[in-house]
N, C-alpha and C positions, 0 to 999 in steps of 0.2 A: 472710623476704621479705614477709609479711604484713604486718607491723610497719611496712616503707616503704612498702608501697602505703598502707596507714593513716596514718602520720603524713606523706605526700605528700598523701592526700585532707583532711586536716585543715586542713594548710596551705593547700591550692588553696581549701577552703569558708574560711577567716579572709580570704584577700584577695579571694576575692568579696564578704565581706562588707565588707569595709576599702572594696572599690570600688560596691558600690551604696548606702554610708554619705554616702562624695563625691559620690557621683553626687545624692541626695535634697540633699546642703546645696548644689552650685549651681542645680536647682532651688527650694530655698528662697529663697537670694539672688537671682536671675536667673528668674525664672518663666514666661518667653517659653516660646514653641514653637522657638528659635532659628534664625523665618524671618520676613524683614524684612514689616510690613506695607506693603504700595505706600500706601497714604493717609498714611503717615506718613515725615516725613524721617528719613535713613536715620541718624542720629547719636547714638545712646544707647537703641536700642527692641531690641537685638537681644542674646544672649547672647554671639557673639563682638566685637558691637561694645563689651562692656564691657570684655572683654578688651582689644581694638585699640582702643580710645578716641580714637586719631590719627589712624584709618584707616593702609592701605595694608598689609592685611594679605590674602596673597592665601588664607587660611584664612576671613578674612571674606568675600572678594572672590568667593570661589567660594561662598560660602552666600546671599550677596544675588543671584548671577545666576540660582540655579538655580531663582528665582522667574518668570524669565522675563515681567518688566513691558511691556506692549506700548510703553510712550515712556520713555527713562530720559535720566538725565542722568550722567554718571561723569566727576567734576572730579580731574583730575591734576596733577601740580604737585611745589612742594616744601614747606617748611613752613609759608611765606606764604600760600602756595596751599589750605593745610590748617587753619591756622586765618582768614584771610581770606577764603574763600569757603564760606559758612555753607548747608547744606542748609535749615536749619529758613525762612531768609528766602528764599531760591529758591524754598521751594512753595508759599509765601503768594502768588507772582504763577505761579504755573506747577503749580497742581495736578495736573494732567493727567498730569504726568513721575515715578516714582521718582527719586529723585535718593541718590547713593552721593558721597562723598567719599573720592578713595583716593588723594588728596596724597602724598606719599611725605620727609619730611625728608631734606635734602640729595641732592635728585633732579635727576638728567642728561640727556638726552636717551635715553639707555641705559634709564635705571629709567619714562619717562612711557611706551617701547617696551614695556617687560616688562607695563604693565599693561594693554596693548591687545592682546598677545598672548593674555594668561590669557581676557580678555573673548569676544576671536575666537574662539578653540577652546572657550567653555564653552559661550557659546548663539551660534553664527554666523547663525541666522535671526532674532536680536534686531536685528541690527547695522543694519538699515535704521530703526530706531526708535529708534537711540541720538545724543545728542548730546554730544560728549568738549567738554567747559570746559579748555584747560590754559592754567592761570597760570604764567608764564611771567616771567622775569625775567636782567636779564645774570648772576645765579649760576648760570644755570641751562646756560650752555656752557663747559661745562669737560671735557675729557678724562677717562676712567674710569680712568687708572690714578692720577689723584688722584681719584679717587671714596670718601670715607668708607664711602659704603656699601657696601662690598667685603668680606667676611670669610672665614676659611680656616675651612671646615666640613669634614669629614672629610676633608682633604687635597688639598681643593676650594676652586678662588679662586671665590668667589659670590657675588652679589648678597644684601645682606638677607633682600630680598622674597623670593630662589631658598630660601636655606637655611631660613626661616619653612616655604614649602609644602613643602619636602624632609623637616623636622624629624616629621610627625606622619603620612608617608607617603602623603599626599592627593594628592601630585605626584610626579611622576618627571622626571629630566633628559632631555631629544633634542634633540641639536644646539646647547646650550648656552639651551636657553630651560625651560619646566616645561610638560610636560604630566600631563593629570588620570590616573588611576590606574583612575578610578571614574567610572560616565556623572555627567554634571551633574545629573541628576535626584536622586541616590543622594547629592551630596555634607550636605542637610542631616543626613540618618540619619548618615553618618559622625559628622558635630562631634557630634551629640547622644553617642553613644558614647566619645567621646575629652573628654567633660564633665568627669569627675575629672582626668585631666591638662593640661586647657585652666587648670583651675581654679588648679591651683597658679603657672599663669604668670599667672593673674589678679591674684591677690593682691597680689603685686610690684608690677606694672604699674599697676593701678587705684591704689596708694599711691601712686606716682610721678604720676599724671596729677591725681591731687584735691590734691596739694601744687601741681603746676606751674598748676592751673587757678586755684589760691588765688589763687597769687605774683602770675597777671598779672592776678586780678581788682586785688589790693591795688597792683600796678603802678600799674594803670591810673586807678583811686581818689586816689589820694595823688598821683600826676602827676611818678613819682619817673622816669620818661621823659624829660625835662627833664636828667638827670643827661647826659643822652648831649650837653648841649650844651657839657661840658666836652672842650677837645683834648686832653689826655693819654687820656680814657678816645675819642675818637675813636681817634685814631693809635693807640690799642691794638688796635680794630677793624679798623681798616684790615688791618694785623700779621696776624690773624688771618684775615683773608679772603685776605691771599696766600696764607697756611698752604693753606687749604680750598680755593682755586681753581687752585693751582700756577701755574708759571711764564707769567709772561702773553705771551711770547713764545709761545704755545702754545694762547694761552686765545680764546673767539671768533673763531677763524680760518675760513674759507670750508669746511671740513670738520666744525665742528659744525654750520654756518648750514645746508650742503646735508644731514645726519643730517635736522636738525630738519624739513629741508622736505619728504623721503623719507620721514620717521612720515607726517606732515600728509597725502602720498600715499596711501598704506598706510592711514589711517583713512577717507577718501574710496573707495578702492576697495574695501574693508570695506562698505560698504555707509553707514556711518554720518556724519553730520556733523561739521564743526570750529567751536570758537567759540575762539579765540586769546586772550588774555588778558594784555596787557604790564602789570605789576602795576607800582604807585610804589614808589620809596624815598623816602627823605629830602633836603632838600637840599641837606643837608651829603654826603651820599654822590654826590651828582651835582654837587659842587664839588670836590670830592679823589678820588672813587674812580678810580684809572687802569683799572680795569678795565672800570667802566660806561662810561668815556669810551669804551674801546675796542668796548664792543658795542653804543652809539648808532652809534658809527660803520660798523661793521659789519652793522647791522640791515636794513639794505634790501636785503639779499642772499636775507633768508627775504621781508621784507615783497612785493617785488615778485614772486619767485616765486609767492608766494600767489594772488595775484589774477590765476592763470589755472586756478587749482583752484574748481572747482564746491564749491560747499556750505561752505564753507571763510568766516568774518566776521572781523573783528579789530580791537580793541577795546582803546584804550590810556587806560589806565584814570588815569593822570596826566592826561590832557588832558583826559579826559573830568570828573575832577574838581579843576578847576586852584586855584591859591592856598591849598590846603591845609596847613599846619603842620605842623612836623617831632614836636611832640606826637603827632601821629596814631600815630605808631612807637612801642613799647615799647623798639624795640633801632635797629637797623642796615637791620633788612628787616621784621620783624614789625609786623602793626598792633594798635591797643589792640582791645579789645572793640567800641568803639562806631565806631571807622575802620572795622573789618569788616562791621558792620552795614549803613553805607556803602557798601561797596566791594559787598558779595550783593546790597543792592537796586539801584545800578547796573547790575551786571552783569545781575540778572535783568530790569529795564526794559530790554538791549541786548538778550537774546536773545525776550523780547516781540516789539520791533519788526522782529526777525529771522527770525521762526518762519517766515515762505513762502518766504522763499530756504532756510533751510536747511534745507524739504520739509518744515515741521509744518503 
């Protein structure tokens, strides 16, 4: 019996040591305190942002709130959203704000809910200081049960975002939404602890984003953007965006419009502001896409709603920067590096001129 308590305390002392081994090499790499500093945007300064490098991870999402910034800024969206609205050019006109990008790639109306939620429950006396950016675009009304983001985690149909907080025990399911486990104060001490396991989904991850950050610097360089003016590789896109928006009998119907208009509620009575964000495409996609046709047409459904909500601006960012080229796009919906650059100082000269209505 000695013998196993001995070679069980052997083993228990080798993986403490395995795990404060890990634990020194992501502080070696990553040597943050792993909480966001407010003077700085929020986009590469953090240790789980090196992880989530894309945002929209509510492991990040709960380590940036739990700083408690008195003016914040938290852009939602999808992946346009995510790489087109840039933190680092928002604070060059709006120091004053934290500014968090928690975009979500191929986001619904569903997934821009889930992140107003985690915000609500993590600091609810933030919420009079917060201003939600959501860029917004017609991929973005689509029905969840064609939602990519949907995956089967322990025998659970879930959100990304749900089975991310679910994965490392930070969050718990009620009601089909995630609540914290842990006060919001407590959750930096978690991550810092869950360092060596964060780390090994680092390494993946981090690979994957400094190759894709490559690809669209070398994109956007070379101007191999341009390829998209060919119609087969259109019409394969098109193809493609049925795939990912399902049936359009179905798609932009007066059921996503009034979802979308019910968040826009629900963030106003939250306490916090809306700055709306109708982001361009290309105008090849607003010559064939039948889908964008369908949600120009449909648009005035959320549009006029709006403008009897308090605090609520909205900002159509085609118009607002008209005659621009389909070059600005890398892809179908994506813009190059220097279109974003574009599109953040825009955006941030709108909510500039917008800070007294929406109570800054």
């Amino acid at each position: 019996m000695k013998n196993i308590f001995r070679q069980a305390g052997i083993i228990l002392g080798l993986l403490g040591l395995w795990y404060l081994f890990f634990l020194f090499l992501t502080y070696l790499f990553y040597p943050d305190s792993g909480v966001v500093d407010d003077n700085q945007a929020h986009r590469g300064y953090t240790f789980t942002k090196s992880i989530y490098p894309d945002g929209g991870s509510s492991v990040d999402l709960g380590v940036w709130l739990s700083k408690n910034a008195p003016h914040r800024i938290i852009i939602i969206g999808s992946s346009n959203a995510q790489g087109g609205i840039r933190p680092t050019v928002l604070q060059t006109l709006l120091p004053d704000f934290a500014i968090y990008n928690g975009a979500i790639g191929g986001s619904n109306v569903t997934q821009l809910r889930e992140i107003l939620d985690v915000v609500r429950m993590s600091s609810p006396q933030s919420m009079k200081g917060t201003i939600f950016v959501a860029g917004i675009f017609y991929g973005t009304f689509f029905n969840d049960n064609v939602s990519g983001q949907h995956v089967l985690w322990k025998n659970k149909d879930l959100t990304i975002f749900q089975s991310d907080g679910l994965r490392y025990g930070l969050y718990k399911p009620k009601d089909n939404k995630l609540e914290l486990t842990l006060e919001p104060h407590l959750m930096p001490w978690a991550v810092r602890l869950l360092r060596p396991f964060l780390f090994w989904h680092c390494i993946f991850v981090d690979v994957r984003s400094h190759y894709v950050d490559f690809w669209d610097s070398f994109h956007s360089m070379t101007g191999m953007h341009e390829g998209m003016q060919g119609e087969e590789l259109k019409q394969s896109v098109l193809a493609q965006w049925k795939v990912s928006l399902g049936d359009i009998k179905g798609f932009a119907q007066a059921q996503q419009m009034n979802s979308f208009l019910e968040l826009c509620q629900e963030i106003i009575q939250s306490g916090a502001s809306l700055v709306i964000v109708d982001l361009p495409v290309p105008q090849w996609v607003r010559e064939k896409s039948a889908y964008y046709k369908k949600y120009i047409l449909n648009r005035p459904l959320y549009i006029n709603g709006i403008k009897n909500i308090p605090r609520v601006r909205y900002i159509d960012l085609g118009t607002s920067l008209p005659g621009r080229p389909d070059s600005d796009f890398s892809d179908s919906v994506h813009p190059t590096k220097e279109a974003a650059e574009m599109w953040s100082k825009t955006i941030a000269d709108f909510v500039v001129s917008q800070r007294r209505y929406l109570g800054f």
